[in-house]
N, C-alpha and C positions, 0 to 999 in steps of 0.2 A: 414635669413629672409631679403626681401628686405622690405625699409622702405621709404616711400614716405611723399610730403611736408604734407598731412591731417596726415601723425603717430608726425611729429614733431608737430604741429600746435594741437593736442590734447595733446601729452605731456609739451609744451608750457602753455597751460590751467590748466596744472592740478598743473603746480610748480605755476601760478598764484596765482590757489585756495589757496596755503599753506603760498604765501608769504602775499597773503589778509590778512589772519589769522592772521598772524607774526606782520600785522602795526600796525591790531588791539589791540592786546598785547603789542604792544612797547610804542602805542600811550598810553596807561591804564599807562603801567611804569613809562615814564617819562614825560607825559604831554603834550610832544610837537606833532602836527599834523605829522604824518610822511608818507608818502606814500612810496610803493617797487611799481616797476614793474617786469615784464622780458620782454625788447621786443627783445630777438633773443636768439634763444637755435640751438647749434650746437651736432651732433652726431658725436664723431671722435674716430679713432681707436687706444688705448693705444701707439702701438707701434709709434705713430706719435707725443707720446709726452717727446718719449724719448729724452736724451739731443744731443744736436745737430740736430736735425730737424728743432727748431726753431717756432715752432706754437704758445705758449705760451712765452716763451723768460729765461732766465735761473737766473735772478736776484730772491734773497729771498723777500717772501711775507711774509705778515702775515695772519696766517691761522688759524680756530677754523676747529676741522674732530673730526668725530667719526664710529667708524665700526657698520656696521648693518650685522643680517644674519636672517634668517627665509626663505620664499617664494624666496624673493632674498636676495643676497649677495656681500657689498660690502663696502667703504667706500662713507660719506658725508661729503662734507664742503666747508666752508665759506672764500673765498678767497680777500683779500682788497691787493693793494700797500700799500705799507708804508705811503704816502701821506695822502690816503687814508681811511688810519685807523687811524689815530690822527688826522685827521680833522673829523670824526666820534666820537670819544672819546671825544673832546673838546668841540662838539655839545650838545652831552648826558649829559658829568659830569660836563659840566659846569666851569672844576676848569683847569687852569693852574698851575701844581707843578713848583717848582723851583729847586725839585730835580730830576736827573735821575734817580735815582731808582725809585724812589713813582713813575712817570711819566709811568717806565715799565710797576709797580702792577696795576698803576690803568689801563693803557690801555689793560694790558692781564684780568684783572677779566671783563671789557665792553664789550672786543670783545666773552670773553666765555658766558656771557651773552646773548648776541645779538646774536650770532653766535648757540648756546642750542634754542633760541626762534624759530628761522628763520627756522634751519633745523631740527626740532621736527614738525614744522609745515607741510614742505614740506614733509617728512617722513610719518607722517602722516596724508595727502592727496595723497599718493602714496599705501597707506596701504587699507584706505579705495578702492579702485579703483581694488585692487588684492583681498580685504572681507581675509585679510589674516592677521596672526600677526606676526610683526617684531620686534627684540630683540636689547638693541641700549647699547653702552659699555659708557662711561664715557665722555663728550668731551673732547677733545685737545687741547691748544694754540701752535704752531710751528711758528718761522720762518724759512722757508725752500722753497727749487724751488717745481714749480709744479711737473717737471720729478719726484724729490725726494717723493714729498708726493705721487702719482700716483703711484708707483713701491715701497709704502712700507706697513707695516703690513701685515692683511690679503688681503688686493686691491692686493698685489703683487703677489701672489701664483696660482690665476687664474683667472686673470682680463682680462675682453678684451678690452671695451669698455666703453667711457669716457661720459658721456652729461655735457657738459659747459653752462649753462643756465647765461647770461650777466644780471645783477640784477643794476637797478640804483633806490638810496636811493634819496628822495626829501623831507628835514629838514629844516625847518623853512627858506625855499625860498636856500636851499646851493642843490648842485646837488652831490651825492656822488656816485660813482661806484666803483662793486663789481662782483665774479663772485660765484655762487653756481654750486658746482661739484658735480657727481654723477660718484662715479668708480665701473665698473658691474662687478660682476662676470661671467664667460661663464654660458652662459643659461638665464641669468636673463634679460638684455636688450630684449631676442624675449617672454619670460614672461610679461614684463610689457606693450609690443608694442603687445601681442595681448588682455593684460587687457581692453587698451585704447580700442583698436578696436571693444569689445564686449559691451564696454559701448557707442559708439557712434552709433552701430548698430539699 
């Protein structure tokens, strides 16, 4: 399937609608005003984000994924730098630990949290859009490279195709950036790009 800038620019829209969803819930949780956006979502092909290519870069992130299958197939998740995710963490909970450990639990239970909100939402605003239903497994904290999460679980066994949707968090005036993945299974990316298509019709 060839895919042109209006199939981006409607799947752009539609991870909006989910992350809409997602502030609105976040803001309910913790209080504070939060805005997401996505302004740039990229289509790129798995094998591009193996290591050594260099697209993404090979240092450990932290990540919240969870597998979906039904209609399509594949994993989701929620990808911060390091930086990134406990200037997130520190925003939310508010607490500075003094220890590292408690500093670990509390910043893996915020990002599963945040990270469960974010991509349930975007899931489903991609669910609605297919009128189809999708099956979603436990979420995950990892840190690990992109390569690694992209070429593991079920994403690994017949993936082709990656959407990197660039997600910046705006909290109480601090700019946080973040990337939401979507790794397809063969067949599912020209499913979802001709969902869009019938709905824009």
């Amino acid at each position: 399937m060839d895919i042109d800038d209006d199939d981006i620019d409607g799947l752009r829209e539609l991870i909006n609608i989910g992350v809409g969803m997602a502030a609105g819930l976040l803001n309910d949780m913790t209080g504070y005003t939060i805005r997401l956006n996505v302004p740039l979502v990229r289509i790129i092909r798995l094998t591009d984000i193996s290591p050594g290519k260099g697209i993404i870069g090979l240092d450990k992130l932290s990540t919240v994924s969870l597998q979906f299958k039904g209609a399509l197939s594949g994993l989701t998740a929620l990808v911060f730098p390091p930086e990134s995710a406990a200037a997130l963490v520190l925003l939310l909970s508010g607490e500075e630990s003094s220890s590292r450990n408690e500093m670990d639990a509390l910043r893996i239970e915020t990002l599963k949290e945040v990270g469960n909100i974010i991509i349930n939402a975007v899931m489903g605003s991609i669910a609605n859009v297919l009128h189809k239903h999708l099956t979603y497994a436990l979420p995950t904290y990892q840190e690990i490279t992109i390569p690694a999460l992209t070429h593991s679980g079920v994403a690994g066994t017949g993936a082709e195709w990656v959407v990197l949707a660039n997600t910046h968090f705006l909290i109480e005036n601090t700019s946080i950036e973040g990337n939401i993945m979507l790794v397809l299974e063969v067949g599912s990316l020209d499913m979802l790009i001709d969902s869009i298509r019938k709905m824009d019709a």
